[in-house]
C-alpha beads as a LAMMPS data file, in Angstrom:
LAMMPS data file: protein, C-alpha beads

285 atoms
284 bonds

1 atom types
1 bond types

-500.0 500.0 xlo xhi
-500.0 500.0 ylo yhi
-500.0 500.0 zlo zhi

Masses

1 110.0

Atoms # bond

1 1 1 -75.069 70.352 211.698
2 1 1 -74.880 73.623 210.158
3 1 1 -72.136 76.206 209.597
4 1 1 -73.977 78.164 212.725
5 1 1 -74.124 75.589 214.793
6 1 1 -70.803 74.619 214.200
7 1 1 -69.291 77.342 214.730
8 1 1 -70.968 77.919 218.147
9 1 1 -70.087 74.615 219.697
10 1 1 -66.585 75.296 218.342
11 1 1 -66.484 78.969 221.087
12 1 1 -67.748 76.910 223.627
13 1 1 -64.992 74.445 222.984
14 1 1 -62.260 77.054 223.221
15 1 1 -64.030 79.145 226.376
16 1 1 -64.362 75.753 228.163
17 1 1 -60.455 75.021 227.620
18 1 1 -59.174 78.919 228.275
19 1 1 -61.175 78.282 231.776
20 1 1 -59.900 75.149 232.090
21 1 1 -56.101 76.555 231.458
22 1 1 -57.011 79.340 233.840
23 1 1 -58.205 77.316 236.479
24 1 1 -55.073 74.885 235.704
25 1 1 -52.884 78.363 236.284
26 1 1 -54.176 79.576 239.604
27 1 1 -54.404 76.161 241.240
28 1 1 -50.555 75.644 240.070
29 1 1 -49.910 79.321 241.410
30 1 1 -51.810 78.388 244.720
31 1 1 -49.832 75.014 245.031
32 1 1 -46.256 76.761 244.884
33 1 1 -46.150 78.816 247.849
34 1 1 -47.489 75.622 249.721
35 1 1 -44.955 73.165 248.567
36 1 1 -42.037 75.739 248.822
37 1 1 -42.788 76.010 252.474
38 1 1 -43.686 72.350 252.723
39 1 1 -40.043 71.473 251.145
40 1 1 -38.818 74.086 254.431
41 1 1 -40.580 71.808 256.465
42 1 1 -39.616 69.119 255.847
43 1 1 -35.615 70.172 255.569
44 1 1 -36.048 71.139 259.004
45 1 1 -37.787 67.578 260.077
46 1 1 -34.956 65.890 258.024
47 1 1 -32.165 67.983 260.119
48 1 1 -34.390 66.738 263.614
49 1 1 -34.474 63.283 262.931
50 1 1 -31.629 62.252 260.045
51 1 1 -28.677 60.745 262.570
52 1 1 -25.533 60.982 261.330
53 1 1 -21.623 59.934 262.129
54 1 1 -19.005 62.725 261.881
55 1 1 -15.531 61.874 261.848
56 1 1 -13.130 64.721 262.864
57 1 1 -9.745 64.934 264.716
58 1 1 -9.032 66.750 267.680
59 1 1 -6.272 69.993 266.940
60 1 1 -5.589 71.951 270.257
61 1 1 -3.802 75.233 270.010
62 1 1 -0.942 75.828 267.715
63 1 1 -1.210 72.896 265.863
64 1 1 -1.070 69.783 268.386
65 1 1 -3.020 67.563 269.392
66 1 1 -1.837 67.016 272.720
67 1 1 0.914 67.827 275.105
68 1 1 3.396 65.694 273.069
69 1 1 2.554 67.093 270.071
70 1 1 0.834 64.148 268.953
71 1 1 -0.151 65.133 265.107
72 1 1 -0.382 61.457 263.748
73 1 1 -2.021 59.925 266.696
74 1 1 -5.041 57.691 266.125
75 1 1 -6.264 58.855 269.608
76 1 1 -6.615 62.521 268.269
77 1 1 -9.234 60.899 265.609
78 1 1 -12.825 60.787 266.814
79 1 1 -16.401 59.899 265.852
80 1 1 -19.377 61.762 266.941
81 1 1 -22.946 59.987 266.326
82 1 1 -26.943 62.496 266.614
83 1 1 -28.936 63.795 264.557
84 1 1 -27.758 66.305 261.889
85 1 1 -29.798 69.176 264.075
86 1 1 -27.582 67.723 267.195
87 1 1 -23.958 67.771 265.580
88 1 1 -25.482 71.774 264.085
89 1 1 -25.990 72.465 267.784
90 1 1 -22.746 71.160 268.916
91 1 1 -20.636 72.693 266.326
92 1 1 -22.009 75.797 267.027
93 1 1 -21.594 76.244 270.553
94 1 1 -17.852 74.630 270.398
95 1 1 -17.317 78.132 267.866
96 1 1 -18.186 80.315 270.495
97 1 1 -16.466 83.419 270.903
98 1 1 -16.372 86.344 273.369
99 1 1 -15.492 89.717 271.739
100 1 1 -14.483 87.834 268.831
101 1 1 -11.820 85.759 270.624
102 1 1 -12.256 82.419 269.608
103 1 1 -12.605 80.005 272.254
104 1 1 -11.550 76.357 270.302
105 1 1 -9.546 76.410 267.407
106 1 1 -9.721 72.563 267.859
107 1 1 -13.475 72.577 266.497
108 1 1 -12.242 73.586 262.987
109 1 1 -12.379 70.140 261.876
110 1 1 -15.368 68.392 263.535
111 1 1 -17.339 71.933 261.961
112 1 1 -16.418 70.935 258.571
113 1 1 -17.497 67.659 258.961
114 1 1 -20.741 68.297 260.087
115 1 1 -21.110 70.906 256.977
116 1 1 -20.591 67.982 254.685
117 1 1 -23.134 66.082 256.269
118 1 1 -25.919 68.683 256.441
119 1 1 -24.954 70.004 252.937
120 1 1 -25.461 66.260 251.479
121 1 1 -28.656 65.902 253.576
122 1 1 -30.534 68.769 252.281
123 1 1 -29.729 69.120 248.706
124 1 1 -29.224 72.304 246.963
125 1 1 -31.212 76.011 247.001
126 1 1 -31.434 75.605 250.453
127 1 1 -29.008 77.641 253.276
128 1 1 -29.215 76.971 257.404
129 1 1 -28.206 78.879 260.181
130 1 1 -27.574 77.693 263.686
131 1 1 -27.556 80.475 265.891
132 1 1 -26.286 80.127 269.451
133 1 1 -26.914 83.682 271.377
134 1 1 -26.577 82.976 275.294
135 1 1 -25.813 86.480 276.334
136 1 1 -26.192 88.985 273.666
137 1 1 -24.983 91.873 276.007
138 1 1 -22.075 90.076 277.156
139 1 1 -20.592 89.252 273.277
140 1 1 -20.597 85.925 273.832
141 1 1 -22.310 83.125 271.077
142 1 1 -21.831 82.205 267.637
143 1 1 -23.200 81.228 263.994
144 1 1 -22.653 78.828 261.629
145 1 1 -24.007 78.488 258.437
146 1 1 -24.527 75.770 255.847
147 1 1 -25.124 76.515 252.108
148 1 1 -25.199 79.363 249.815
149 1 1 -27.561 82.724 250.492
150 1 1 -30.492 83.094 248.311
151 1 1 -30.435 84.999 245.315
152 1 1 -31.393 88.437 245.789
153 1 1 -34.671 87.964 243.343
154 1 1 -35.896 84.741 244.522
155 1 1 -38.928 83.902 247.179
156 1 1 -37.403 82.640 250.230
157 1 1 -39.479 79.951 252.565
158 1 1 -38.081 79.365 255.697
159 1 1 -38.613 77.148 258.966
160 1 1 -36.984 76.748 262.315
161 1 1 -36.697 74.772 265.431
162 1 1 -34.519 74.636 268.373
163 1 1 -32.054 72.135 270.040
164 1 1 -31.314 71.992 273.645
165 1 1 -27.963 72.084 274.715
166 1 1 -26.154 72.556 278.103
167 1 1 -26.696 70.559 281.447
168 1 1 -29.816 70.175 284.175
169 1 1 -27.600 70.534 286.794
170 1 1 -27.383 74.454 286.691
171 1 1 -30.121 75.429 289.404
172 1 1 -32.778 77.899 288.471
173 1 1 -32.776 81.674 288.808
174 1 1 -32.360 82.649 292.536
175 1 1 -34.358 85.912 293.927
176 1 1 -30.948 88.021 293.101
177 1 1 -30.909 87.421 289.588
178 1 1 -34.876 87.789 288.990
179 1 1 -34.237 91.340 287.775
180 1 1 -32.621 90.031 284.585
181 1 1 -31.014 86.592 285.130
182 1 1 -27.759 87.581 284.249
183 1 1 -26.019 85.404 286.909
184 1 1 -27.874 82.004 285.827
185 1 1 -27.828 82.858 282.394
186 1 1 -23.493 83.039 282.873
187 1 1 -23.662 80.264 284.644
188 1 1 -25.762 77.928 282.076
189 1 1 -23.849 79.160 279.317
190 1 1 -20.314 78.396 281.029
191 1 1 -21.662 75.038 281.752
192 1 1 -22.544 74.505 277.760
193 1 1 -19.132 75.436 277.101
194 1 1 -17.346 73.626 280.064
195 1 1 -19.455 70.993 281.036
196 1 1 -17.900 69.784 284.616
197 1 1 -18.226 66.347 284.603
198 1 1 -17.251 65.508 281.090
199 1 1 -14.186 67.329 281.722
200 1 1 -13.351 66.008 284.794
201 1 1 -13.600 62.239 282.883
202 1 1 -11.633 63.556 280.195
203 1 1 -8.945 64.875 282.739
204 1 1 -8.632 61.517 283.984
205 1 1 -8.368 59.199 281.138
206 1 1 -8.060 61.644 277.746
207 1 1 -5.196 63.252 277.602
208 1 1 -5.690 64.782 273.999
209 1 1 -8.911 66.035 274.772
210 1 1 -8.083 67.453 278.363
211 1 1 -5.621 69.609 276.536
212 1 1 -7.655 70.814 274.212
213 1 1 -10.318 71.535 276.914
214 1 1 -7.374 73.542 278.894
215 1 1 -6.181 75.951 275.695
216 1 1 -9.928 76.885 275.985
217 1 1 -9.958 77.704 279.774
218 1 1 -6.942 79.796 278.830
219 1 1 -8.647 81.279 275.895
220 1 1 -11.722 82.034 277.709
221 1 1 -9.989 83.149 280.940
222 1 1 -7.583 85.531 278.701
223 1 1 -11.450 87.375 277.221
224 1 1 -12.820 87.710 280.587
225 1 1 -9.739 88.794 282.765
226 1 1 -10.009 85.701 284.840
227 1 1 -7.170 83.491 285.708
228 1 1 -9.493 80.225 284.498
229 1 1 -6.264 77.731 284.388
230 1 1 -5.047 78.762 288.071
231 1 1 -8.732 78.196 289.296
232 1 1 -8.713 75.266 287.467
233 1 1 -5.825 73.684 288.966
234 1 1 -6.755 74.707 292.249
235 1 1 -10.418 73.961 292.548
236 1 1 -11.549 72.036 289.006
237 1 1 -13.849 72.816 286.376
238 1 1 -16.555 73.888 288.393
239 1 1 -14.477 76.880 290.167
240 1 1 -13.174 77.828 287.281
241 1 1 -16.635 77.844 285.773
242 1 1 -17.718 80.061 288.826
243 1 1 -15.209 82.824 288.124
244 1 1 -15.648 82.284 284.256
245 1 1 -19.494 83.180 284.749
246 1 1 -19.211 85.964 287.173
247 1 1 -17.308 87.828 284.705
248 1 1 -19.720 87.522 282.199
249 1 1 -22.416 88.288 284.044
250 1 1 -20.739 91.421 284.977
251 1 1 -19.787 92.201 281.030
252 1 1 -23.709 91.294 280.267
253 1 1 -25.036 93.699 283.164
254 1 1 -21.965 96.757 281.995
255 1 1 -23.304 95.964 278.467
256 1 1 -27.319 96.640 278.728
257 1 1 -26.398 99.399 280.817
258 1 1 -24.662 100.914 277.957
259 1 1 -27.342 99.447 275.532
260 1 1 -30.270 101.150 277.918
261 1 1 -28.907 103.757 280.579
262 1 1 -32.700 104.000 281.449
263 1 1 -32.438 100.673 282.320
264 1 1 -34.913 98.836 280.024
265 1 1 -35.361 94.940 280.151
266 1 1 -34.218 92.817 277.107
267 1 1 -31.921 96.395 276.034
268 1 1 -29.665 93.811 274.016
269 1 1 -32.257 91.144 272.949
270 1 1 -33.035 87.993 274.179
271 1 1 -30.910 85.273 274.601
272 1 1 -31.403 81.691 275.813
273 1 1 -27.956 79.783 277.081
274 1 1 -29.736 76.130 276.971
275 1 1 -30.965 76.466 273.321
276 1 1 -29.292 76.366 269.636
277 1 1 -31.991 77.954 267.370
278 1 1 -31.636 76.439 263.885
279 1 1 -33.389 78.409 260.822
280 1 1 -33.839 76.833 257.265
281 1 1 -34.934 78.775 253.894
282 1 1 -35.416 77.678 250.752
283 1 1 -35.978 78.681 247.371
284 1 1 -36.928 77.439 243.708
285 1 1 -35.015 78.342 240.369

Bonds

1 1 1 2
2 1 2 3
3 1 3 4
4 1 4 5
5 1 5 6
6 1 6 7
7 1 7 8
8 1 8 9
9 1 9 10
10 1 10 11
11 1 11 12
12 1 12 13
13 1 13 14
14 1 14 15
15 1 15 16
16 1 16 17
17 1 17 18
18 1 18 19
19 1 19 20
20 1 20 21
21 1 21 22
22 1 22 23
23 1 23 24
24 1 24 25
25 1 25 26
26 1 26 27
27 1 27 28
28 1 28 29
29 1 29 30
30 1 30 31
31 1 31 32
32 1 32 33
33 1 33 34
34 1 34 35
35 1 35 36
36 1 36 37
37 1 37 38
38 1 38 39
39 1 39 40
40 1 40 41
41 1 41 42
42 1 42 43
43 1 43 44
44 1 44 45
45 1 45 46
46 1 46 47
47 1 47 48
48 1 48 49
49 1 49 50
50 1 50 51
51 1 51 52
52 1 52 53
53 1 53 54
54 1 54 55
55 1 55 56
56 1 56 57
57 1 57 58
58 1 58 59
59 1 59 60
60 1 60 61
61 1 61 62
62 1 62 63
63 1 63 64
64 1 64 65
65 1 65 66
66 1 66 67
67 1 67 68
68 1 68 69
69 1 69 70
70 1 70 71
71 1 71 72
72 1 72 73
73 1 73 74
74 1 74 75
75 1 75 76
76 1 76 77
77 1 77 78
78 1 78 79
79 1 79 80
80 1 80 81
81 1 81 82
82 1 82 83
83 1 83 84
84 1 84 85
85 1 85 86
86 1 86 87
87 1 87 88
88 1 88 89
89 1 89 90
90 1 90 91
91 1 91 92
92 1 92 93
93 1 93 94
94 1 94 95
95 1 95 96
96 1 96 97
97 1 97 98
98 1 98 99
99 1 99 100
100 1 100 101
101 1 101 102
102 1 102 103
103 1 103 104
104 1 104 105
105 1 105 106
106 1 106 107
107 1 107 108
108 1 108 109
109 1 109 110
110 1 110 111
111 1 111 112
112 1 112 113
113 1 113 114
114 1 114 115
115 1 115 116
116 1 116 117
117 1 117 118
118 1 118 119
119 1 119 120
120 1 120 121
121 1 121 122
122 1 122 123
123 1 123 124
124 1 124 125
125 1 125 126
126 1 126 127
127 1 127 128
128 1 128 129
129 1 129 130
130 1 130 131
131 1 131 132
132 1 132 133
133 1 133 134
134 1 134 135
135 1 135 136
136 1 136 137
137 1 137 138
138 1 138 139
139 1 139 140
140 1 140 141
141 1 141 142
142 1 142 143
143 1 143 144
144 1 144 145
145 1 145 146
146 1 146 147
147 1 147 148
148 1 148 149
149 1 149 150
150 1 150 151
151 1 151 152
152 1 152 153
153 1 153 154
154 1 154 155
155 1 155 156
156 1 156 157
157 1 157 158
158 1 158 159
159 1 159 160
160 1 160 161
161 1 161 162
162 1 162 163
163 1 163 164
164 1 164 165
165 1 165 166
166 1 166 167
167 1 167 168
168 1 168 169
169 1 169 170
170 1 170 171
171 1 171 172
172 1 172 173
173 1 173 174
174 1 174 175
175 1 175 176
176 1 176 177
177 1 177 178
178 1 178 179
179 1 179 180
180 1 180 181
181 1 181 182
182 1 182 183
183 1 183 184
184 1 184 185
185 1 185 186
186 1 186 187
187 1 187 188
188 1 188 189
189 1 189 190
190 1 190 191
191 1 191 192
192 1 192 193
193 1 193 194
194 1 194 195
195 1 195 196
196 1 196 197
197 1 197 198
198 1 198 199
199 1 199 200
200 1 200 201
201 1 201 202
202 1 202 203
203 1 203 204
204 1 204 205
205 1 205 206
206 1 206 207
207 1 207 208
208 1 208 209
209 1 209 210
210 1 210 211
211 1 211 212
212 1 212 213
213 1 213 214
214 1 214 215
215 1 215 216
216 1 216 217
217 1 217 218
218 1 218 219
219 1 219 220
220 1 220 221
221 1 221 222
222 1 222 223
223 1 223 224
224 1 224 225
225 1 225 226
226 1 226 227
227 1 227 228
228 1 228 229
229 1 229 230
230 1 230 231
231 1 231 232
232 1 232 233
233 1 233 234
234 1 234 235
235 1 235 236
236 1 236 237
237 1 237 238
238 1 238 239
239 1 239 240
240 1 240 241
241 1 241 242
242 1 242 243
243 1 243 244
244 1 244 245
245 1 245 246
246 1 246 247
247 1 247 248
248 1 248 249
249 1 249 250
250 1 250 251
251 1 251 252
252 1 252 253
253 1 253 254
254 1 254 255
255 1 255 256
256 1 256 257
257 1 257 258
258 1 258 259
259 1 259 260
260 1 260 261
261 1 261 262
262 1 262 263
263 1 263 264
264 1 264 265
265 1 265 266
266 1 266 267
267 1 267 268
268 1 268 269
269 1 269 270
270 1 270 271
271 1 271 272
272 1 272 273
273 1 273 274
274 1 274 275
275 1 275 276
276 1 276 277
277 1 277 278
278 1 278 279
279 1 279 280
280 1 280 281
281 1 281 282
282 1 282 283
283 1 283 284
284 1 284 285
């Protein structure tokens, strides 16, 4: 082979490897988006489907843990078994507040727990959000969040899905509320935060837990200028429920009028009482 003909095979040699690198480059380039959202994706499916049991122990106001003050009581200690995206959902709707008044200090620990668990589920570079917005007009719902926030410089992937929450045995809109469903959308969301029948079994058998359940009547009743304990007493959960909803119906109504005096739809946002929405973004170094 001569020099010539050397030296031309030797160019193709290094063209044919530059392309080669170059094609190497954009398919690695085209792969990264892809597999940072597919890493999303999949943190979301692992939230939906990884089951989990928190441990936690029930604190009611000021402390106790009951109406005797029972701190050290094994009865106060509880277990609480569903998926990861389940205990998110749960967590977040037990730290509701209206106008900022919290509703159940006695949440503080089962929240923590369930932190833990998501944070060791989904590894690190990765931050959820489980959002819980009911009535946005009527300052009621709550957030709670699980990891660090991106770094400002980073590409951020992100994926969502949504747990239901509350009970099927809240009827469907009447012909009053069709204007903007203010009534059932009160009444859904007092059921997800008072559900009637589990606190009428708790009432009878758990006394730990039915105290806990009153301080948030009280709580709840104190943000919406109802009475909720004296309805309570007098006509159970579900009439205290009643008068809990009708209030903030009326604060959700006052509020998009304020929002919209021309009276548009949706002036606040939209809100959905019987879902958690759960968002998940990730990053890379």
């Amino acid at each position: 082979m001569t020099g010539s003909l050397l030296d031309v095979c030797l160019a193709l040699l290094l063209v044919s490897a530059a392309a080669g690198t170059l094609a190497a480059t954009d398919d690695a380039a085209k792969t990264a988006p892809h597999a940072a959202e597919s890493r999303a994706s999949e943190t979301a499916a692992t939230l939906a489907t990884t089951t989990a049991s928190v441990e936690y122990t029930i604190v009611a106001a000021e402390g106790t843990t009951g109406p005797d003050d029972a701190a050290a009581s094994p009865e106060a200690d509880r277990i609480a078994h569903g998926t990861l995206g389940e205990h998110l959902a749960r967590a977040v709707t037990r730290s509701a507040t209206i106008d900022d008044t919290a509703l159940s200090p006695a949440v503080g620990d089962y929240r923590r727990g369930v932190r833990r668990a998501v944070a060791d589920a989904v590894g690190s570079r990765t931050a959820i959000r489980a959002v819980w917005r009911p009535l946005p007009c009527a300052g009621l719902g709550a957030t709670v969040r699980v990891g660090p926030r991106p770094p400002p410089t980073v590409t951020v992937r992100a994926a969502r899905f949504s747990v239901p929450v509350g009970a099927s045995s809240v009827p469907a809109a009447s012909e009053s509320d069709t204007e903007d469903g203010a009534t059932t959308a009160a009444s859904r969301a007092v059921a997800v935060l008072f559900p009637p029948d589990r606190i009428a079994a708790a009432a009878r058998g758990d006394p730990i837990a039915s105290a806990a359940v009153t301080d948030r009547y009280r709580r709840a009743g104190r943000a919406t200028g109802v009475d909720a304990i004296a309805r309570l007493k007098r006509g159970g959960p579900r009439s205290a429920n009643r008068a809990l909803a009708a209030a903030l119906a009326a604060d959700a109504e006052a509020g998009a009028a304020a929002e919209s005096p021309a009276g548009e739809r949706d002036a606040c946002g939209s809100g959905d009482p019987t879902r958690v929405t759960i968002v998940v973004r990730t990053w890379s170094p």
